[in-house]
Structures are given as C-alpha cells and as structure tokens.
C-alpha positions as CSV (number, residue, x, y, z in Angstrom):
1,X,-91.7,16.0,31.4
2,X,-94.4,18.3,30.6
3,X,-93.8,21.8,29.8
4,X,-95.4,24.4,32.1
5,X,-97.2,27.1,30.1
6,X,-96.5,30.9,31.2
7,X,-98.8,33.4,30.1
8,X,-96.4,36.7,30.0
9,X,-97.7,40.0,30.4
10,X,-95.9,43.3,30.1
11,X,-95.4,45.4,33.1
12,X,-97.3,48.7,33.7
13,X,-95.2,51.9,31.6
14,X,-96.3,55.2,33.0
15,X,-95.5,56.8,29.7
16,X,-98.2,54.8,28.3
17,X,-100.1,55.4,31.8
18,X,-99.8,59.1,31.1
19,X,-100.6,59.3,27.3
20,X,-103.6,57.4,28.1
21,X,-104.4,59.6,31.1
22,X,-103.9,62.7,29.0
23,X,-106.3,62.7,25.9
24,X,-103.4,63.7,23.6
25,X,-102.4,60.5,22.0
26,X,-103.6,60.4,18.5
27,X,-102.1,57.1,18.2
28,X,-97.9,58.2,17.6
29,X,-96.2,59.4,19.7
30,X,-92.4,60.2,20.4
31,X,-90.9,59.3,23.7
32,X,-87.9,61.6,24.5
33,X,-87.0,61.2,28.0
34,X,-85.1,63.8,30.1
35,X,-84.8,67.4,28.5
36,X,-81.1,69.1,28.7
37,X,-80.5,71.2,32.0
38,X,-79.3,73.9,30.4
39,X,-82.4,76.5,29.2
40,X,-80.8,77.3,26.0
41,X,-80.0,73.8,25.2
42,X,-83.3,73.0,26.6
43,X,-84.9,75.6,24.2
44,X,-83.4,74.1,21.4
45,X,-84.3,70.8,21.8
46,X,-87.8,71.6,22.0
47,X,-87.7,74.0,18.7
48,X,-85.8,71.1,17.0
49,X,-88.5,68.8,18.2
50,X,-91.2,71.3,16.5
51,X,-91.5,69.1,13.4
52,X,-91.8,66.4,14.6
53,X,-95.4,64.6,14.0
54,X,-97.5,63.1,17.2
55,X,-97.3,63.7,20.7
56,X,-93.7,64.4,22.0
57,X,-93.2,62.7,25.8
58,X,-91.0,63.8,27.7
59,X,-89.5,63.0,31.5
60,X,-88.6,66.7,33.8
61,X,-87.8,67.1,37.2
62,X,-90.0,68.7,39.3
63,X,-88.3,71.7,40.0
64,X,-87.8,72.5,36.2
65,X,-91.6,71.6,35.1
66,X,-93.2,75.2,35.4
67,X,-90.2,76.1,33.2
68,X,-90.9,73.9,31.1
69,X,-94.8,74.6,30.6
70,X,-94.0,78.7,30.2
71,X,-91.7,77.3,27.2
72,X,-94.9,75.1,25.9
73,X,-97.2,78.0,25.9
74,X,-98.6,77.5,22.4
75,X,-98.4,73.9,23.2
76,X,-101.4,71.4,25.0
77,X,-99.7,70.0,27.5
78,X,-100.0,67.4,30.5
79,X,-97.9,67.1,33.7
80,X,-98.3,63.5,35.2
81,X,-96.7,61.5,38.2
C-alpha cells in the first residue's frame, strides 16, 4: 500500500501576524503573554523586562491597554487585534 504524501503547514499565529504588521521586529523577539493584573506587579514586570534585547510581545486585555501604553511612554509601541 502506497503511502499518501501530506504536505504540513503551520497554522496562522497572530503574534507573528502582529510583529509583521507592526514594523518593530528586528528579527528577535520575546513573547511574554499576559502581563500581571496588579499595576505594581505589572510595573515591575515591565522594568524587569527593560534589558531584555528585541521586541517584547505581549497579550493585555482591552480594558487595561491604555494603561498599559501610558506605562510604555518612552517605548514604540503597537496595539493589534
């Protein structure tokens, strides 16, 4: 019986959509998904992540994004859906 040949491809990521999307990729980048809730502990992730070389991803709920950005001032940044 002859073996049926698949050809696999991955499946759309929309962090890869976004980096694409946003200009900022200069080829690494560091995905860190979902910030803490809390805005001190949320503050200190980010200064913790302030070394850290390439583009730093990140998922946020809506409600906490222009939070977020006025935290990033200094920072480029890009909101995507």
């Amino acid at each position: 019986m002859a073996k049926k040949r698949k050809n696999l491809h991955a499946a759309p990521s929309a962090v890869i959509t976004a980096l694409s999307a946003s200009g900022l990729a200069d080829g690494h980048f560091h995905f860190h998904g979902f910030l803490p809730t809390k805005s001190a502990a949320r503050r200190a992730s980010l200064e913790s992540l302030r070394s850290v070389p390439g583009t730093l991803v990140f998922y946020e709920a809506p409600h906490r994004i222009a939070e977020w950005v006025d935290l990033s001032k200094s920072l480029n940044v890009m909101v995507a859906r």
